[in-house]
C-alpha positions in Angstrom: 170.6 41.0 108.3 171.2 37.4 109.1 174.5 35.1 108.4 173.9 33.6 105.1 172.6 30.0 105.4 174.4 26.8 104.3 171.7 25.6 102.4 172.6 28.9 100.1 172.3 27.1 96.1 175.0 29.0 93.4 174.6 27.0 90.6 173.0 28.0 87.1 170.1 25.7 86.4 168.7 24.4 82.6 165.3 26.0 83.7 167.0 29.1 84.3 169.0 29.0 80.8 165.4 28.0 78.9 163.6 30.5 80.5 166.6 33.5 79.1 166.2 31.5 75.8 162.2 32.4 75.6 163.2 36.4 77.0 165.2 36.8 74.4 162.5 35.6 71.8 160.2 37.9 73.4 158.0 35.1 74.9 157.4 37.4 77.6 154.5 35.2 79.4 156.5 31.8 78.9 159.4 33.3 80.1 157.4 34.4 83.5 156.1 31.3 84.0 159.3 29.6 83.8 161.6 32.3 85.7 158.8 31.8 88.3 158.6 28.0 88.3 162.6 27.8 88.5 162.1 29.8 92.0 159.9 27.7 93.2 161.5 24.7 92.5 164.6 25.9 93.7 163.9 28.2 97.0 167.6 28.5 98.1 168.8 29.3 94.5 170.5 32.6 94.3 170.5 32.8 90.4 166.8 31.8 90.3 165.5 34.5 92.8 167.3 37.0 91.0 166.4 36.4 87.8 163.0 35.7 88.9 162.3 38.5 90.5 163.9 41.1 87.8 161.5 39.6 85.2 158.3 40.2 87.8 159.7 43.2 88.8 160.1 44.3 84.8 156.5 43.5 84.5 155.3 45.2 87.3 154.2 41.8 89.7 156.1 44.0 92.3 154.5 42.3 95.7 155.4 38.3 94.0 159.3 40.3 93.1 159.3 41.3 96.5 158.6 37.9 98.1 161.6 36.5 96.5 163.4 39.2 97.2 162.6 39.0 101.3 163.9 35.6 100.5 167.3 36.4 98.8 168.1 39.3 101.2 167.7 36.2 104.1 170.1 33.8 102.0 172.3 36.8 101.2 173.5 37.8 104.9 176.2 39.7 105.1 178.4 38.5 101.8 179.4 41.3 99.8 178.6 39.9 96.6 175.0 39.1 97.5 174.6 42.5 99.1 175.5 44.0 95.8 173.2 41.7 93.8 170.5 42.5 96.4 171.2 46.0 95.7 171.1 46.2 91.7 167.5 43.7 92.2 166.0 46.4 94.3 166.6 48.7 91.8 165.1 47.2 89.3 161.9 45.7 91.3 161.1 49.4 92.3 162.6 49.3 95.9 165.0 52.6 95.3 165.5 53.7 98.6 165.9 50.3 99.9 168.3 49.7 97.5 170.4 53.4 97.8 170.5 52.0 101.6 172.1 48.6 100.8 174.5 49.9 97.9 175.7 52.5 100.8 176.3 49.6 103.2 178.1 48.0 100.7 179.8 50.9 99.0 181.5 51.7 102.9 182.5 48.8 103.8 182.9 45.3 101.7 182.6 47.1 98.3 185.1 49.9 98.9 187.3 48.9 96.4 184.7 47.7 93.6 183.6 50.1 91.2 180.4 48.5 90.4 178.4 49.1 93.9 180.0 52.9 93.7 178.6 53.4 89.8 175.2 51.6 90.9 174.8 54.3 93.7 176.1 57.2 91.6 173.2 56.7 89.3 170.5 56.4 91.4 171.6 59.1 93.9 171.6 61.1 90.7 168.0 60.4 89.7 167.2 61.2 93.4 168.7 64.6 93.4 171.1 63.8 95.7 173.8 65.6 93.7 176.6 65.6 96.3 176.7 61.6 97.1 176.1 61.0 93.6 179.1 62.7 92.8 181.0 61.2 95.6 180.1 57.5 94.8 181.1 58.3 91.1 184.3 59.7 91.8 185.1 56.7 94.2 184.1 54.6 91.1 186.7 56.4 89.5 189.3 55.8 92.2 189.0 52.5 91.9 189.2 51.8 88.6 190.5 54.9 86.5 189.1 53.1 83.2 185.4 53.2 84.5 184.2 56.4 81.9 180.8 55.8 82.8 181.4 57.2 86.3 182.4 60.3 84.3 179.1 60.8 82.7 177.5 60.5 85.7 180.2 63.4 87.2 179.0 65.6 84.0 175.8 64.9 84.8 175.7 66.6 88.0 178.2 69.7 87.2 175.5 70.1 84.6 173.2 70.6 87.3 175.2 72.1 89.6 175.3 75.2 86.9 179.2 74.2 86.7 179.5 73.7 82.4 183.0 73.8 81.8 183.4 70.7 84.3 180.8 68.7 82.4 182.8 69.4 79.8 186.1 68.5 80.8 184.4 65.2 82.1 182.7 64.3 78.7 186.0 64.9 76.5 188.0 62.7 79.3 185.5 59.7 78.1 185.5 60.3 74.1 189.4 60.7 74.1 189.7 57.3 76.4 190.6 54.7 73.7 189.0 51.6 75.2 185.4 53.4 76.5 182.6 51.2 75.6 180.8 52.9 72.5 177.8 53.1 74.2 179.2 55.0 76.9 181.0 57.3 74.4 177.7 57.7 72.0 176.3 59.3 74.8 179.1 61.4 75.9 179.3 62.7 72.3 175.5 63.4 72.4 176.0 65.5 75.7 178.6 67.3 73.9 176.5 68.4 71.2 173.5 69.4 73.4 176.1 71.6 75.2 177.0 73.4 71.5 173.6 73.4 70.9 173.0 75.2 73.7 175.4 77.9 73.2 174.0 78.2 69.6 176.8 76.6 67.6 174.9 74.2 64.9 178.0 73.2 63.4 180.3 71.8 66.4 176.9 70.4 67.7 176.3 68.1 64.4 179.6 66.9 64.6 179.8 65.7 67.8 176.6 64.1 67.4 177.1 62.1 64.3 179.9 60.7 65.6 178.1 59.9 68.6 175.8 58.7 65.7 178.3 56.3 64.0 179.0 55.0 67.0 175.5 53.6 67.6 174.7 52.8 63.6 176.8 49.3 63.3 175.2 47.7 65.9 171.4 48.8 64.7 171.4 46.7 61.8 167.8 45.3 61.3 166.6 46.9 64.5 164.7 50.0 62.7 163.3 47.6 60.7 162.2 44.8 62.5 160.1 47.8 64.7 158.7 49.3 61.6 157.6 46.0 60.5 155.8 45.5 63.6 154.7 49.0 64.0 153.3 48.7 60.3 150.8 46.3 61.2 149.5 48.4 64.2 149.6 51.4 61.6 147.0 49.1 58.7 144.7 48.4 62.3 144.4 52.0 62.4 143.9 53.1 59.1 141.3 50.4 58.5 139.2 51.2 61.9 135.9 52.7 60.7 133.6 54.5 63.3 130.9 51.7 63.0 133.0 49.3 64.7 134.6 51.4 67.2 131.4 53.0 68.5 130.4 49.1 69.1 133.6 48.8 71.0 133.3 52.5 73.3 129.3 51.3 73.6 130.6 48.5 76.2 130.7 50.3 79.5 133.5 48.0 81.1 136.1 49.9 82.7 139.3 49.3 84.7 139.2 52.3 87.1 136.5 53.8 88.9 136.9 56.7 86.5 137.7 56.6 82.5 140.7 55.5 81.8 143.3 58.3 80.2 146.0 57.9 77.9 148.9 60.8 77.4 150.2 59.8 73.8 151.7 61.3 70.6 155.5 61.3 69.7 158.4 61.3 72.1 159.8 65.0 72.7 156.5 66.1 72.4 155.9 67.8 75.6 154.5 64.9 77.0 156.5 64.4 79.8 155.4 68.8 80.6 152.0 67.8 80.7 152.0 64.7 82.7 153.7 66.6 85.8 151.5 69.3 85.3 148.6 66.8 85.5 149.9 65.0 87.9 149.8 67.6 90.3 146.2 67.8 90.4 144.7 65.8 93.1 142.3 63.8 91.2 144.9 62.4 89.1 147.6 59.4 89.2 150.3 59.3 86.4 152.2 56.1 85.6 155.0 57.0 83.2 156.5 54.7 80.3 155.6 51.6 81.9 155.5 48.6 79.5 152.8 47.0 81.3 150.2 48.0 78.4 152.2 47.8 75.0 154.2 44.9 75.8 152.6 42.6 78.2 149.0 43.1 77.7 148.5 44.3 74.0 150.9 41.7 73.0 148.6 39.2 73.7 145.0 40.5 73.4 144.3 38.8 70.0 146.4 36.2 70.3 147.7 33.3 72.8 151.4 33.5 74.1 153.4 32.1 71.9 151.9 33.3 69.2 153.4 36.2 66.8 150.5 36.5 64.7 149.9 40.6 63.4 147.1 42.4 65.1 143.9 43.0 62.3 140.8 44.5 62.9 139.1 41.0 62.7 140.8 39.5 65.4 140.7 42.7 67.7 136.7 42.6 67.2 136.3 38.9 67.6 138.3 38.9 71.5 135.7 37.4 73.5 134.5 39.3 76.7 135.9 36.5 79.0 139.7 37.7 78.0 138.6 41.1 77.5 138.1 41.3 81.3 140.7 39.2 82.7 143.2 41.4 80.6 141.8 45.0 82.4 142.3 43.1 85.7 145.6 42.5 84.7 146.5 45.9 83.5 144.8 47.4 86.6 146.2 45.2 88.7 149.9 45.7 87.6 149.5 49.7 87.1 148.6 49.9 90.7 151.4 47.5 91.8 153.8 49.9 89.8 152.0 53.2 91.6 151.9 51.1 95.2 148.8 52.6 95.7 144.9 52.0 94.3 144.2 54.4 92.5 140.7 54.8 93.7 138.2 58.0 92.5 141.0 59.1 90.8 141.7 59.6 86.9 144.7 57.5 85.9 146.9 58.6 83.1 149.3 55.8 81.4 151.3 58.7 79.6 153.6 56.8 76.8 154.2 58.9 73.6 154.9 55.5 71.5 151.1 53.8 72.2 149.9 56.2 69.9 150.0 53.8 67.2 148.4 51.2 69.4 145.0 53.2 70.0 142.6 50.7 68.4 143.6 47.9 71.0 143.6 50.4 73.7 139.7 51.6 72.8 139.5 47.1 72.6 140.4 46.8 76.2 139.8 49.9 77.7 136.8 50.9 76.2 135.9 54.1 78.6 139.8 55.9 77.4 140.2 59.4 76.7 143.1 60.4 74.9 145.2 63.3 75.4 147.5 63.8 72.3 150.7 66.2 72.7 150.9 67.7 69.6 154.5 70.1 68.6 155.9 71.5 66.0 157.0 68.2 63.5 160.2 69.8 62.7 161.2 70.7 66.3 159.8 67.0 67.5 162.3 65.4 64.9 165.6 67.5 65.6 165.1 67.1 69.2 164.8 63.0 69.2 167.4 63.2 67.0 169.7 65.0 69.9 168.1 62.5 72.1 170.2 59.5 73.6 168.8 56.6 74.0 170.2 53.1 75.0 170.0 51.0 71.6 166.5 49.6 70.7 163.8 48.7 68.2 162.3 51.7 69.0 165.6 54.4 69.6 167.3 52.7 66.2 164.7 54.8 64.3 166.4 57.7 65.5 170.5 57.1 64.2 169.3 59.1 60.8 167.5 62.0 59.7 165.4 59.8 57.0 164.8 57.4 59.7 163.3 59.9 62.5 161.5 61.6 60.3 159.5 58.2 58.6 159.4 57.3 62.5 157.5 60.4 63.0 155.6 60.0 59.7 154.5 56.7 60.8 153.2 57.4 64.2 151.5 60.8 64.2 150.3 59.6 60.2 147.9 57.0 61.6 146.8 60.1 64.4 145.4 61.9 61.5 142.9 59.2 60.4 142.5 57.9 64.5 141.1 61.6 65.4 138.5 61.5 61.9 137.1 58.2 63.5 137.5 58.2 67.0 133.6 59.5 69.3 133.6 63.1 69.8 134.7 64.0 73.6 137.6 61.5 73.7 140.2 62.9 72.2 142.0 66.4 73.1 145.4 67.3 71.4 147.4 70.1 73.6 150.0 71.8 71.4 153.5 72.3 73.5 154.0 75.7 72.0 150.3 76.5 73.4 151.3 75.1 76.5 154.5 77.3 76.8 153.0 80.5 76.0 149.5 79.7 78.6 149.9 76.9 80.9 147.1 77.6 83.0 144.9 78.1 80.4 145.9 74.5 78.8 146.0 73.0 81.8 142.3 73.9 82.2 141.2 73.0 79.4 143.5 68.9 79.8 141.5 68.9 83.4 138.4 69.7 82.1 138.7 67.3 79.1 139.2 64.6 82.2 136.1 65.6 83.8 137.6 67.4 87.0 137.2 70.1 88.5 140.1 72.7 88.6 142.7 73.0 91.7 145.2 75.5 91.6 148.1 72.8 93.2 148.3 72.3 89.0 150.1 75.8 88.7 152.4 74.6 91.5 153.7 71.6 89.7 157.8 71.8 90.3 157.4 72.5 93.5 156.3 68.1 93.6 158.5 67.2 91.0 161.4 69.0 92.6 161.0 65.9 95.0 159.2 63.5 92.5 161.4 60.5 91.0 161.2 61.5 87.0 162.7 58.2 85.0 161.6 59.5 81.3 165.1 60.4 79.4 164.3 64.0 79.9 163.6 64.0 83.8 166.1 67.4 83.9 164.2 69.4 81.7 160.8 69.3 83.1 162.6 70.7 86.4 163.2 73.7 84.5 160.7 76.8 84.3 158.7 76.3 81.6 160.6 78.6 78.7 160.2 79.1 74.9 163.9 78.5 73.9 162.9 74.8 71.9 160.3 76.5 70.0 161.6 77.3 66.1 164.6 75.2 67.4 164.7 73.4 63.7 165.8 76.3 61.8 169.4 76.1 63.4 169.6 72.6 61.6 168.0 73.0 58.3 170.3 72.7 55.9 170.7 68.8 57.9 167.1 68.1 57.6 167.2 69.0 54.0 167.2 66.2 51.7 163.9 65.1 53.8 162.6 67.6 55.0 159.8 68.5 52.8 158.4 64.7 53.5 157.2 66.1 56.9 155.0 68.7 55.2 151.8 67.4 54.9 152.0 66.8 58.8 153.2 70.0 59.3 150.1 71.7 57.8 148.2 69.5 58.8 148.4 70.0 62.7 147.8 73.8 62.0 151.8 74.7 61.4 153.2 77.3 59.4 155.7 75.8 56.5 
């Protein structure tokens, strides 16, 4: 890497600070444009490269976020601090390995001592199974500075793995009992804690630990929950009001984004979606993207409506889009998808698997008017204790999940507008795939998901963890769907019952409903 030049530029800029401001209001677009402008204006401008190219990266412009940064890494030579901040804007523009690389180079010499480059390569050594390093960068984290907890998860995270439980253990009490851990950090050591009683059956000890991992959390979600459901809400009065007159108008038009029809994985989180995605994904004549925000964010945001504008989707103004924007928004979303993949994705059936787009069908069917959906379906009452014991970092989306009442309306909300989408949507485009089902015949499910998608079967489906053994999985539960497929989840409920009480039996209408015994 070269020196670093002299004409190297430090200093914050206003068009930096006014493009944050319009992030933060969720002006995603205006924000771009202005991150982007700021970089342009200012070549030799550390702040405005990075920032710039974390908000293209975010949104999946990965070759314009890799321009700029081919430009920082050149400014950045060989000062430590840049070769950190190169480091953590690889990360997050999709460059991993080039990024592990860099963080090692800087972790070894310039950044022995700073437990920042160690904890940014302890976590994604982790995600990339390399257990050993991971555990060595987090321990040297440690080292150098004895207060940094979140090195600690990540140690627990691999004795977990490593089949070594009573060392994730030790690790995870070290961080609740530290007085000044951040109570993020802390939330999710108590929630590790109580999947670990929950694994070795004690209900009890496993709902303390987690509502106080809870509490944690449940001060700084104040109007979160209900700023999503708001939001949600209107998505949910689209749905219920979309009559099959109007959406076999909108599946007549034959546009398409992919040379095949598109597919979308959906239904609830801890559904068994991520399951079925890998055991698609294996098939050759299929590409997965996973959770991207590409769709719900980006392009949905604004397919009724100009940036800028916060007006709520209606049925009105998703059937009066005119083609013009119709079609430059499927470029987009193709576009991006494939940027995120770094690949085309050719003859092949794409599938954007996201669990919380369900609500968002009727705009999906606007744009993409060739989709097929694949629904997970699972037991209700198993999908709501396991998001419960799910930790997330604090969102809209997660701050549904800090309460029983919550989840479950969450859940209610969601898979509720599901029941009246599959009485309306065209025969042939929908197919819900029970996990339980799933569990107890895999190949037979996974024929029938392949067939749904219009390919032929290939037996590389069966042999699905032999590619996700070396597969990148970023979805919270990327260490369960390395597991052998078991039945241990299944009636998982029952051990928290007497929890789920006071609301449970506003779950069962759903629960009948999808075939469920109450």
């Amino acid at each position: 890497m070269p020196a670093a030049t002299a004409s190297l530029d430090e200093s914050d800029l206003p068009e930096l600070q006014h493009a944050r401001a319009l992030w933060a209001q969720s002006r995603w677009d205006e924000a771009e444009d202005a991150f982007t402008k700021a970089a342009g204006s200012h070549p030799n401008n550390v702040h405005a490269l990075v920032d710039a190219a974390r908000v293209l990266g975010d949104r999946l412009h990965i070759r314009r976020a890799r321009e700029l940064l081919d430009r920082l890494a050149a400014l950045a030579g060989d000062r430590p601090d840049l070769l950190l901040l190169l480091g953590q804007t690889m990360r997050m523009c999709q460059r991993e390995e080039e990024a592990i690389a860099l963080l090692r180079r800087y972790a070894a010499g310039p950044g022995k001592r700073d437990p920042a480059g160690h904890l940014e390569l302890a976590v994604l050594c982790e995600r990339h199974h390399l257990l050993e390093e991971a555990d060595h960068a987090a321990a040297a984290a440690l080292k150098a500075a004895p207060d940094c907890m979140e090195s600690l998860v990540i140690r627990a995270r691999v004795r977990q793995q490593q089949g070594r439980p009573e060392g994730a253990e030790a690790a995870l009490r070290r961080v609740v009992q530290y007085p000044r851990t951040h109570p993020a950090t802390k939330s999710r050591a108590w929630v590790m804690l109580a999947e670990m009683a929950d694994r070795a059956g004690e209900a009890a000890v496993a709902m303390k630990r987690l509502e106080r991992g809870k509490d944690l959390l449940r001060p700084h979600a104040a109007g979160m929950s209900r700023a999503a459901m708001q939001s949600l809400g209107a998505w949910d009065r689209v749905c219920r009001a979309l009559a099959p007159e109007m959406l076999r108008e909108w599946t007549a038009d034959a546009a398409a984004a992919f040379g095949r029809p598109a597919a979308h994985l959906l239904g609830f989180p801890r559904s068994g979606t991520t399951l079925l995605e890998n055991v698609l994904d294996a098939h050759p004549g299929i590409v997965s993207s996973e959770e991207r925000q590409v769709l719900g964010r980006d392009i949905l945001n604004v397919l009724w409506r100009d940036a800028g504008d916060f007006t709520p989707p209606t049925i009105g103004a998703l059937h009066a889009i005119c083609p013009d924007k119709l079609h430059t928004l499927r470029r987009h979303y193709r576009d991006r998808m494939e940027e995120g993949l770094d690949e085309a994705v050719g003859g092949r059936v794409h599938i954007d698997k996201n669990p919380t787009h369900t609500l968002f069908i009727p705009g999906i069917l606007r744009l993409l008017p060739d989709s097929r959906c694949l629904v997970a379906l699972r037991d209700p009452r198993d999908v709501v204790v396991s998001c419960y014991f799910q930790y997330l970092p604090l969102n809209p989306n997660s701050a549904s999940f800090l309460t029983w009442e919550d989840t479950i309306r969450r859940y209610l909300l969601d898979m509720g507008a599901w029941l009246h989408l599959r009485t309306v949507l065209p025969a042939g485009r929908w197919l819900e795939v029970r996990y339980e089902d799933l569990v107890a015949d895999l190949p037979g499910q996974a024929r029938r998901a392949v067939e749904f998608l219009g390919l032929p079967w290939d037996d590389g489906v069966l042999g699905y963890r032999e590619r996700v053994a070396e597969k990148v999985v970023h979805t919270p539960s990327y260490l369960a769907v390395r597991e052998p497929v078991h039945a241990r989840a299944i009636g998982r409920w029952r051990r928290y019952e007497r929890w789920m009480q006071p609301h449970l039996e506003m779950l069962r209408p759903l629960v009948e409903a999808f075939g469920y015994e109450w």
